[in-house]
VEXNUKOL-172669 format. One line per 8 residues: their letters; for each residue x, y, z of N, C-alpha, C. Coordinates in pm, whole numbers, plus 50000, padded with zeros to 5 digits. Example, Ala and Ser with C-alpha at 12.3 -4.5 7.8 and 13.67 -1.06 7.14 Angstrom:
BEGIN
as	51319 49431 50780 51230 49550 50780 51320 49670 50780  51285 49775 50708 51367 49894 50714 51290 50003 50787
//
This chain:
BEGIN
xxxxxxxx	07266 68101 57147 07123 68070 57158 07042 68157 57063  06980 68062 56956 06865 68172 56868 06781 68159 56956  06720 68260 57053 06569 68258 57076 06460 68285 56957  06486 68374 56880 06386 68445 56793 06339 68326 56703  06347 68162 56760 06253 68048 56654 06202 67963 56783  06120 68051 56874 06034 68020 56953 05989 68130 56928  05796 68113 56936 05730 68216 56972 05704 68332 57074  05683 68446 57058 05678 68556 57140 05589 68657 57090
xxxxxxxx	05518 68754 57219 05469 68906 57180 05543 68966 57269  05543 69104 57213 05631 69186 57314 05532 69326 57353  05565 69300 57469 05472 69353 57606 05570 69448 57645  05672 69455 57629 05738 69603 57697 05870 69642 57647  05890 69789 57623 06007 69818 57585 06154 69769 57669  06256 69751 57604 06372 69687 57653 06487 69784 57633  06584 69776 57688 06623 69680 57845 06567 69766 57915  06510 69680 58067 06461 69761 58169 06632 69860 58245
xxxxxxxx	06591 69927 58301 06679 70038 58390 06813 69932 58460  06871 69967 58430 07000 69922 58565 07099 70038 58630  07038 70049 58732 07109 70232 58804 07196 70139 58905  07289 70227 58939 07337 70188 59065 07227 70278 59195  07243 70237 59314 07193 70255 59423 07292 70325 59518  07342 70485 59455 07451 70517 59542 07411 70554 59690  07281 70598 59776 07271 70603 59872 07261 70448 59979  07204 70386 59891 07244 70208 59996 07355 70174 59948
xxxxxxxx	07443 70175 59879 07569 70137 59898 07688 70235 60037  07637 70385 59993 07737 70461 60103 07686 70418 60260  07522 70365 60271 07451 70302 60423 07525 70229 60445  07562 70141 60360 07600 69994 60403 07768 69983 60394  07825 70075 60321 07944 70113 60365 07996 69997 60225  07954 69969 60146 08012 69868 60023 07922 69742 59999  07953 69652 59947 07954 69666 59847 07919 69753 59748  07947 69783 59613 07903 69856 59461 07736 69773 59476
xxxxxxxx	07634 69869 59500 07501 69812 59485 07448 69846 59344  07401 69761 59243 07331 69837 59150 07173 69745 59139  07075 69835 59081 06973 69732 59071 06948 69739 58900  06862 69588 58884 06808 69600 58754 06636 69582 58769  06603 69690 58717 06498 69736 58730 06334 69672 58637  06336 69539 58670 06223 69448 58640 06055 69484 58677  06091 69585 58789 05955 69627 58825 05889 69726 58718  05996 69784 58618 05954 69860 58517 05933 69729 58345
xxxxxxxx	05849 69672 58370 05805 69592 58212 05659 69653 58249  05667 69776 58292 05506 69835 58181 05387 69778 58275  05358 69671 58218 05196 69624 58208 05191 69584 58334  05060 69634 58389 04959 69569 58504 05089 69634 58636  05152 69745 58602 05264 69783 58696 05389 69697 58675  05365 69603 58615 05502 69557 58565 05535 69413 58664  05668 69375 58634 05737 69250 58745 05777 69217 58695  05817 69076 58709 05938 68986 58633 05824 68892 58571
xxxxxxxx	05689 68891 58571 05635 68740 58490 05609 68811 58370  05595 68922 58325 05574 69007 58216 05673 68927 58103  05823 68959 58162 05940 68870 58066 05872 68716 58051  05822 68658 58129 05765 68512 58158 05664 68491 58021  05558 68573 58042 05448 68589 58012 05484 68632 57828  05563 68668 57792 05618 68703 57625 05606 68556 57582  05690 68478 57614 05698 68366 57536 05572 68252 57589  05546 68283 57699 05434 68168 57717 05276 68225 57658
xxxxxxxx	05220 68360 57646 05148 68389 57543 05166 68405 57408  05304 68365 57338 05326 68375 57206 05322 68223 57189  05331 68153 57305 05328 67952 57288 05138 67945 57222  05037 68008 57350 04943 68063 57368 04881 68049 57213  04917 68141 57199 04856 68217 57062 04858 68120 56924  05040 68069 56931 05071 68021 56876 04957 67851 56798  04917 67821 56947 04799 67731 56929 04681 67708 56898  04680 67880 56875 04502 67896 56892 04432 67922 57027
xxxxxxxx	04501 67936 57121 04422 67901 57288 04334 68118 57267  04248 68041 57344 04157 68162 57394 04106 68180 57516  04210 68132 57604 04162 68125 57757 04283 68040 57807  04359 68173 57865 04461 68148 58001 04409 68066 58155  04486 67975 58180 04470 67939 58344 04523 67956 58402  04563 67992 58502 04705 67966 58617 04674 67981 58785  04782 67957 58825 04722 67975 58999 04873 68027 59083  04782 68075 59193 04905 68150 59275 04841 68161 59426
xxxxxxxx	04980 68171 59514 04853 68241 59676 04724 68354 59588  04686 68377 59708 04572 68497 59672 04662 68626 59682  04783 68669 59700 04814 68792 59681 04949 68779 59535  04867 68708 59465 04985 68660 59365 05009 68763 59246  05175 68799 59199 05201 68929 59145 05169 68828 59012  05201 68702 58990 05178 68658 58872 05053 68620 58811  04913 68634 58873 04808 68606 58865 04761 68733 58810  04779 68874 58876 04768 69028 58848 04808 69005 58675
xxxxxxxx	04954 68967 58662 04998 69018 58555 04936 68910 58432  04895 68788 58473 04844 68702 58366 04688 68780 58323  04633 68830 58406 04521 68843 58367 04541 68956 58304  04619 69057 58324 04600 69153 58224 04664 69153 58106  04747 69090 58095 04811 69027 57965 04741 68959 57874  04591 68848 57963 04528 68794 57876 04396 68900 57793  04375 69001 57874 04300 69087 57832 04378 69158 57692  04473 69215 57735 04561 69298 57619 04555 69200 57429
xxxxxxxx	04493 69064 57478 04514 68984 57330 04372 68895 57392  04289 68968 57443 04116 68933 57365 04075 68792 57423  04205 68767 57532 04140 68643 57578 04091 68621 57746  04052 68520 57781 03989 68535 57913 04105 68470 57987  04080 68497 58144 04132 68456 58240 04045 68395 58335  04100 68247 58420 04102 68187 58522 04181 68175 58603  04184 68208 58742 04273 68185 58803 04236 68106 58946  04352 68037 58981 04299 67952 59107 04384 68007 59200
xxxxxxxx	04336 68098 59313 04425 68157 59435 04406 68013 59551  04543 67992 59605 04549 67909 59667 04579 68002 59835  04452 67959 59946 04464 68045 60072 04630 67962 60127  04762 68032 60129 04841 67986 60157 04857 68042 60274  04832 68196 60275 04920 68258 60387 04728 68211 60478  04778 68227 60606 04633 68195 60695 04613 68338 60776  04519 68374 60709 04541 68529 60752 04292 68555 60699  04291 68622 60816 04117 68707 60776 04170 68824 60736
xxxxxxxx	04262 68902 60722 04331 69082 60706 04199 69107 60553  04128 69202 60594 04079 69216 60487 04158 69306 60361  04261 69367 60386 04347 69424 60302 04385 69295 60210  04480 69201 60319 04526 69058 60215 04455 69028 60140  04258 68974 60172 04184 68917 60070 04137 69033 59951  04125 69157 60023 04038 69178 59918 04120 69291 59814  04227 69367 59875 04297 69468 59833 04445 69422 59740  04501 69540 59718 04642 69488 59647 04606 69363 59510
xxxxxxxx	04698 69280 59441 04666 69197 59371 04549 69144 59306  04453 69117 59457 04340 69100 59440 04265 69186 59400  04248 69315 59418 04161 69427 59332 04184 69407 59222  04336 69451 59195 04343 69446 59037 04316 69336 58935  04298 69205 59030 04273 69063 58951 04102 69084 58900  04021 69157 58958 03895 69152 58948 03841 69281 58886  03932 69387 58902 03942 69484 58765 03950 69445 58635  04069 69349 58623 04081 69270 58461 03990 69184 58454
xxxxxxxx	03877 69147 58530 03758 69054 58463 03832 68910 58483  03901 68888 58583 03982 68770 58578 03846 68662 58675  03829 68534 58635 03765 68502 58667 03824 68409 58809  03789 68444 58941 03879 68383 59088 03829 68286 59139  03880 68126 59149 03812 68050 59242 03929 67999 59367  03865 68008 59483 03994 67948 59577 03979 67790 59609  04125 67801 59654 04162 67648 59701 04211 67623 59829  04189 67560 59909 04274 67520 59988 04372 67509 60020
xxxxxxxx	04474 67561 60137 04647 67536 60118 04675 67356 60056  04785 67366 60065 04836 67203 60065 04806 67152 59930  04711 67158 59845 04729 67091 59719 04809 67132 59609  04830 66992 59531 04915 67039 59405 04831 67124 59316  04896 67258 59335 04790 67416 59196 04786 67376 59098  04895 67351 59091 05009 67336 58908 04885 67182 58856  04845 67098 58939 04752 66971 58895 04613 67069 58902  04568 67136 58975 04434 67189 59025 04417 67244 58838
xxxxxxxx	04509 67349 58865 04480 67398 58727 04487 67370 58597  04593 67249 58604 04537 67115 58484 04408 67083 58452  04338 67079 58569 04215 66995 58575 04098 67106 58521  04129 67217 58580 04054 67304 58526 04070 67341 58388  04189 67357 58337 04176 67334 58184 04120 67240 58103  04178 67119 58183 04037 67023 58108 03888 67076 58098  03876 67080 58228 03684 67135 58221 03678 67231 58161  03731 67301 58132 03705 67453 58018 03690 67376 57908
xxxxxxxx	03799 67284 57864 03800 67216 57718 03697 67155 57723  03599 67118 57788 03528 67031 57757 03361 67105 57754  03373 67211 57780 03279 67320 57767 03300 67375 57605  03420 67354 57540 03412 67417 57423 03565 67523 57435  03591 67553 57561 03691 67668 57511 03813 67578 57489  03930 67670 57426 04062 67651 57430 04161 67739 57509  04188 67616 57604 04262 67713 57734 04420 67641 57736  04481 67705 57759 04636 67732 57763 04638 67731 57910
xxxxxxxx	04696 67606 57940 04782 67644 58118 04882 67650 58175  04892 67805 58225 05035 67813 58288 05044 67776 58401  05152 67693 58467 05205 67682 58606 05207 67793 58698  05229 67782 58842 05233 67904 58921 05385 67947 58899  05373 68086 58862 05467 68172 58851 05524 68181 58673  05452 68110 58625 05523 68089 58475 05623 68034 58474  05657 67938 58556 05734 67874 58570 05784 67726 58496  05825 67745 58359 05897 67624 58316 05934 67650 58220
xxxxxxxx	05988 67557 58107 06120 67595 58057 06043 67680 57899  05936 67702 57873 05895 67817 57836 05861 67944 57861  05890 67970 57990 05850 68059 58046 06006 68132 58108  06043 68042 58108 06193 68068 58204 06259 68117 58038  06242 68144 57935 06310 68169 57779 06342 68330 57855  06232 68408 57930 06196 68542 57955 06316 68568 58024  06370 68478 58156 06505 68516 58201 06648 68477 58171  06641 68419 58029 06717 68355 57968 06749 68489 57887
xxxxxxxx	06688 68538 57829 06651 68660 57732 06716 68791 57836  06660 68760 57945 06665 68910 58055 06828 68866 58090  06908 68785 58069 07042 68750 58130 07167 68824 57998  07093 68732 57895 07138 68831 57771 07136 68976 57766  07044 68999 57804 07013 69137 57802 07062 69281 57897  07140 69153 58026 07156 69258 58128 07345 69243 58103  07377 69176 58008 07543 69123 57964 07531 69236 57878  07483 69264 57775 07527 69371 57689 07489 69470 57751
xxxxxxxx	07396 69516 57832 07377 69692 57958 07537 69659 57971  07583 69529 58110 07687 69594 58158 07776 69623 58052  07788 69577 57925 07902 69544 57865 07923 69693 57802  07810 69785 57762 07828 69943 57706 07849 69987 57816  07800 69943 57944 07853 70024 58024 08002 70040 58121  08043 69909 58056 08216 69925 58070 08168 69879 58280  08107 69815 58330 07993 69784 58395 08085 69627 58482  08205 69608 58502 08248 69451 58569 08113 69413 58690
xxxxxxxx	08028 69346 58672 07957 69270 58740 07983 69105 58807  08008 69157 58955 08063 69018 59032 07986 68929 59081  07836 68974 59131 07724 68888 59137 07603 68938 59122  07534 68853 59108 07344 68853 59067 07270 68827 59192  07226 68894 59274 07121 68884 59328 06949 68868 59286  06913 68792 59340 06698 68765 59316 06682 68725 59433  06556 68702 59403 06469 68612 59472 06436 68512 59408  06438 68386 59453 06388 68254 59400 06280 68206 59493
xxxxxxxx	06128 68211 59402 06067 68106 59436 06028 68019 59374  05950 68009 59249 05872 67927 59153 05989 67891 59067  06080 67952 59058 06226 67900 59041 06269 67952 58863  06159 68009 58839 06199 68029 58695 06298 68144 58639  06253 68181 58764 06360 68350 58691 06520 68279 58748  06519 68272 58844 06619 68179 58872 06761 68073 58779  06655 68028 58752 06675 67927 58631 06709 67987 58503  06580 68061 58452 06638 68078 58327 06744 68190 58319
xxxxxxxx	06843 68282 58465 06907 68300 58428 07028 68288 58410  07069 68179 58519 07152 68073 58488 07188 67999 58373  07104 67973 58290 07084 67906 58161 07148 68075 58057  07074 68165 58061 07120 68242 57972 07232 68309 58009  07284 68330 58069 07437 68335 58195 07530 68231 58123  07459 68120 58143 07599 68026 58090 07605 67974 57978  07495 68030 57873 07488 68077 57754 07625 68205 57697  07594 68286 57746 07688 68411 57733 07834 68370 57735
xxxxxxxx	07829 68271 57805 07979 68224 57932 08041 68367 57985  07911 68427 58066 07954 68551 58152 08031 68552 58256  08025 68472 58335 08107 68408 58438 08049 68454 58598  07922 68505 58534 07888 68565 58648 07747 68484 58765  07801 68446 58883 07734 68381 58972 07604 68473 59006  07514 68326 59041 07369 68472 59052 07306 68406 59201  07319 68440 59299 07255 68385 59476 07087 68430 59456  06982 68317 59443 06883 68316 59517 06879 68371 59649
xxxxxxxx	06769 68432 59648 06699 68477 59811 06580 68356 59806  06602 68241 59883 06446 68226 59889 06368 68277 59984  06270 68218 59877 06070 68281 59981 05979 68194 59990  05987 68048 60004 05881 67988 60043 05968 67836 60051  06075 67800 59967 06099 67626 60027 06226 67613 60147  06312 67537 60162 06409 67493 60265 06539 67526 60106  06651 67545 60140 06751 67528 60056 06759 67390 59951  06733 67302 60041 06766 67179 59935 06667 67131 59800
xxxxxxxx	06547 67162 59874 06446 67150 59754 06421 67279 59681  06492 67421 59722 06468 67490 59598 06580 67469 59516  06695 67431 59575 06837 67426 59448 06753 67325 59376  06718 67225 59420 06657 67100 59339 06589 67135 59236  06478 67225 59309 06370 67270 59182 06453 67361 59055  06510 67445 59106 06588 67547 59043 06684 67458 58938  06748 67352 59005 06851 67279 58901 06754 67248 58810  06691 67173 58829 06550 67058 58752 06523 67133 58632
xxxxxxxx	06431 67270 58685 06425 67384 58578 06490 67413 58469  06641 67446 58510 06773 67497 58458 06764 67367 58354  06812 67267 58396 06862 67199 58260 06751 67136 58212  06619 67175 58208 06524 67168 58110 06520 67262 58011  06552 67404 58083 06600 67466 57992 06681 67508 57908  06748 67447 57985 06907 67455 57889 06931 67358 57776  06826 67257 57825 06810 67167 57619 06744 67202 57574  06584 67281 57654 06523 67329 57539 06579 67433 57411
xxxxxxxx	06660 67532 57489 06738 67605 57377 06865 67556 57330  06932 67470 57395 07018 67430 57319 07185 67419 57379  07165 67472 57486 07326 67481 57542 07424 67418 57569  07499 67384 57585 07554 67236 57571 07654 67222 57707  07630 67062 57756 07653 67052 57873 07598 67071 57991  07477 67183 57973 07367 67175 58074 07399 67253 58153  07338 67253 58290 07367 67370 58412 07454 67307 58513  07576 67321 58563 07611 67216 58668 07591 67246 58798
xxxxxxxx	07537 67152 58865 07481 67196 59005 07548 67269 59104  07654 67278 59068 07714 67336 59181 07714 67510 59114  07625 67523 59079 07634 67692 58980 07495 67718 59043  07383 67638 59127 07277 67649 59166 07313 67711 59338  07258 67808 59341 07277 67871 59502 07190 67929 59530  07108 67880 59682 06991 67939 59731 07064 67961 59874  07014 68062 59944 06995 68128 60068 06860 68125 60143  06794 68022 60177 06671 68009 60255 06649 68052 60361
xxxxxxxx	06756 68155 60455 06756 68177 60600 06687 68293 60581  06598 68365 60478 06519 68476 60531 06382 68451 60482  06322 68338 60466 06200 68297 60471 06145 68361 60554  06178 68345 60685 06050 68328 60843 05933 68245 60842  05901 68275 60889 05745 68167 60945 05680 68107 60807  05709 68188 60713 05633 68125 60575 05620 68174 60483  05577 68103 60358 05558 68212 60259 05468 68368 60282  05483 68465 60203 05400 68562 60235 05392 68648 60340
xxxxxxxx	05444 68593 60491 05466 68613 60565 05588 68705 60643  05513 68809 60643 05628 68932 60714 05744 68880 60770  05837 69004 60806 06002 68951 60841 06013 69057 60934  06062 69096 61013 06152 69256 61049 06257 69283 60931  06314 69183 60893 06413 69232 60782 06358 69302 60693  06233 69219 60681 06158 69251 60477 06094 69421 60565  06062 69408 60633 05963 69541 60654 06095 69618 60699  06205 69613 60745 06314 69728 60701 06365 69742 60599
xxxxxxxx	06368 69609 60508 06480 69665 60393 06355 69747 60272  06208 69709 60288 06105 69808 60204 06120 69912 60225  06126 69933 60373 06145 70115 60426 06260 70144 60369  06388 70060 60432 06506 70158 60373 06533 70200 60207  06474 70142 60151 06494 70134 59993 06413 70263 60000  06296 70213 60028 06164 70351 59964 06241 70498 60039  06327 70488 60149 06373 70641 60239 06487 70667 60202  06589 70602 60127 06709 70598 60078 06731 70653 59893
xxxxxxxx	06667 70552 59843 06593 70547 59720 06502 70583 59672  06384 70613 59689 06273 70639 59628 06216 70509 59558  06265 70373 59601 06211 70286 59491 06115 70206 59609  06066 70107 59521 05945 70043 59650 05971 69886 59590  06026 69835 59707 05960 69688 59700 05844 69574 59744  05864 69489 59686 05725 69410 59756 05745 69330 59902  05655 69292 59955 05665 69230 60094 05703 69077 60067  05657 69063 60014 05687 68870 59952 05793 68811 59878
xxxxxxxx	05818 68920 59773 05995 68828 59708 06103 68936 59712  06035 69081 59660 06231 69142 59650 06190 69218 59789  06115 69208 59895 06147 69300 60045 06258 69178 60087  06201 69055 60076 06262 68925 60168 06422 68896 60087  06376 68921 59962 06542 68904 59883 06629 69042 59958  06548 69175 59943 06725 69228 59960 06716 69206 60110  06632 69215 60188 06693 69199 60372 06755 69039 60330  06779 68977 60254 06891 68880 60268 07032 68938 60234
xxxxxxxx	06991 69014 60097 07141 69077 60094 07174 69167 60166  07107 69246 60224 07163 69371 60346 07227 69306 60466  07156 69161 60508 07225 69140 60639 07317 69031 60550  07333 69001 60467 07497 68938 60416 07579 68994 60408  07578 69135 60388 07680 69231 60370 07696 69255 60501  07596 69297 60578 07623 69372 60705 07723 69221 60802  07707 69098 60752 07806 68988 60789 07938 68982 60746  07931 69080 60627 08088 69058 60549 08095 68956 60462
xxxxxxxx	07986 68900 60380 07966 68775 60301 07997 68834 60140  07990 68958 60193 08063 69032 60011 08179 69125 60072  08283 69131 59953 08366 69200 59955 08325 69351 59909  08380 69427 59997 08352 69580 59999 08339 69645 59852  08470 69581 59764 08497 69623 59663 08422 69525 59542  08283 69474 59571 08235 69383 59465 08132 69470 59401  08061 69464 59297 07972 69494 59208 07834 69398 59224  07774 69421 59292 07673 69325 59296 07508 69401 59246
xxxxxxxx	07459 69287 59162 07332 69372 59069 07234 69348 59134  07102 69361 59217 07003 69293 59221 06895 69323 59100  06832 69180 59123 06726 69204 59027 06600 69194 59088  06525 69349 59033 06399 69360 59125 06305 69323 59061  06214 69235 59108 06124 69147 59023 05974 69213 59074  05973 69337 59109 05872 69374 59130 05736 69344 59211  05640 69366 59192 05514 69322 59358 05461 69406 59421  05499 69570 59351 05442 69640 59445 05331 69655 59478
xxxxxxxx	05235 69629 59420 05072 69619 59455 05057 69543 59566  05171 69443 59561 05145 69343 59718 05166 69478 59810  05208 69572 59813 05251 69651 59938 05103 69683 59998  04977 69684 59908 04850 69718 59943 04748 69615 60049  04818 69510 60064 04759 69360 60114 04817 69332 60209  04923 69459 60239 04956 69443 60388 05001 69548 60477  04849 69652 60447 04853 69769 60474 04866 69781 60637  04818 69749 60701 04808 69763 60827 04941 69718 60910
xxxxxxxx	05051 69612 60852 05157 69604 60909 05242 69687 60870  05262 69702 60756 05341 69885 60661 05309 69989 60844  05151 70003 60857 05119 70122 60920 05188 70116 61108  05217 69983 61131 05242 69945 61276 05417 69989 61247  05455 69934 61153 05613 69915 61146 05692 70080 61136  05596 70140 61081 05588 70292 61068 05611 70395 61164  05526 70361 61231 05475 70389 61401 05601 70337 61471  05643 70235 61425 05763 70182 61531 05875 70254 61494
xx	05921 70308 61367 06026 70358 61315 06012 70500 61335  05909 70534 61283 05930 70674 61270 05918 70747 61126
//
């Protein structure tokens, strides 16, 4: 795969960190835990849409656009990071927060994500649960265009097969870490929601012909419609660059049993596996995709769904600012632990 004849800017030094996690691996008694460290791309605190956000503001630019759109819940890590990305190259932001989670918490509305969205001058209108964003914010690009500006619209999460180039790139990228590091990697852990990181690293995975399987955590659909979305993705992307033969479905794997009640929406798992990371580790995850991803992998292991002796990577896609939007359950769960 040439990536380098698609457009790009580059927003953060590379490769992000891949440590192993020797105190949660000796907790959990095995698997080999290592993480790859996505929460470090720099800007706006970093995450996984940063990688997203390279090639879909170099599409951007590429056109002339001077005004980003996109939409997300209201505690969205990819809304944070679009807007300050669009600042860093002189252009404006719109964003459409969709009220998904049903919550008055004034931490949720006004703190975490949301501060920082209105620090970058990002301009916020809300929507209603239940509608199509990804159309909402079509529409709003029209009406910008028709005011005079030139607006560029991204999907929620940066999600499509320009955007997904970022974990296509990040799959490449985490094959040559393990490969200096003499590094046998047996599986890929994430989180899948908007399906792109997902996707594109499947696509750049079977690019490599690494051989290496990567399990979704989901966080907001049922199993069948995120493999769906996730496949759909995948072999859009996989012609856009070129791969041959495509993604085969049975290489698509989601785990939907640690959702709970809904998107956004607390777990006991997610609010232990944040603590245990941050008391074990020193690292911090978010409440919404990598708290809910690893309490999927902690209680798979703690089932015996990995072998003791496997190598398994997660990839932390970052969110920690969400930890601010749900201050008051952090403070109860605290109190309960200790």
């Amino acid at each position: 795969m040439h990536l380098a004849r698609f457009p790009r800017v580059r927003l953060f030094p590379t490769p992000t960190p891949l440590e192993k996690l020797e105190n949660l691996t000796r907790h959990l008694g095995g698997p080999e835990i290592w993480i790859k460290r996505d929460d470090c791309t720099v800007v706006a605190t970093g995450g996984n849409k940063i990688r997203k956000l390279e090639w879909l503001v170099g599409e951007a630019r590429a056109q002339g656009a001077d005004h980003l759109i996109t939409q997300g819940a209201v505690q969205s890590n990819h809304v944070r990071q679009t807007a300050a990305v669009a600042r860093r190259f002189g252009m404006k932001c719109t964003a459409l927060l969709e009220r998904r989670v049903g919550t008055n918490d004034r931490d949720y509305l006004n703190s975490g994500n949301v501060l920082l969205d209105r620090m970058f001058g990002c301009a916020i209108e809300y929507r209603p649960p239940g509608l199509d964003m990804n159309a909402e914010a079509v529409a709003k690009g029209e009406a910008l265009r028709a005011e005079g500006a030139k607006p560029y619209v991204i999907p929620g999460g940066g999600s499509n097969r320009v955007g997904s180039l970022g974990y296509v790139s990040c799959a490449q990228e985490l094959v040559q870490q393990a490969d200096e590091m003499d590094l046998h990697v047996d599986r890929l852990v994430t989180a899948t929601g908007s399906a792109g990181t997902h996707a594109g690293l499947l696509v750049g995975l079977q690019g490599c012909n690494a051989g290496i399987p990567v399990l979704g955590i989901g966080v907001r659909n049922p199993k069948d419609r995120q493999e769906a979305a996730v496949h759909s993705l995948a072999e859009a992307t996989a012609d856009y660059v070129g791969v041959r033969g495509g993604i085969p479905r049975a290489t698509v794997d989601a785990n939907c049993d640690y959702i709970g009640p809904g998107y956004g929406q607390p777990t006991d798992g997610m609010k232990e596996a944040v603590l245990m990371l941050a008391r074990l580790e020193g690292l911090l995850l978010d409440p919404v995709y990598s708290g809910k991803a690893m309490a999927g992998l902690i209680d798979l292991i703690r089932k015996g769904k990995f072998d003791k002796n496997e190598r398994v990577v997660f990839l932390h896609t970052g969110g920690q600012a969400g930890l601010f939007g749900y201050t008051g359950m952090f403070e109860h769960a605290m109190e309960q632990t200790g």
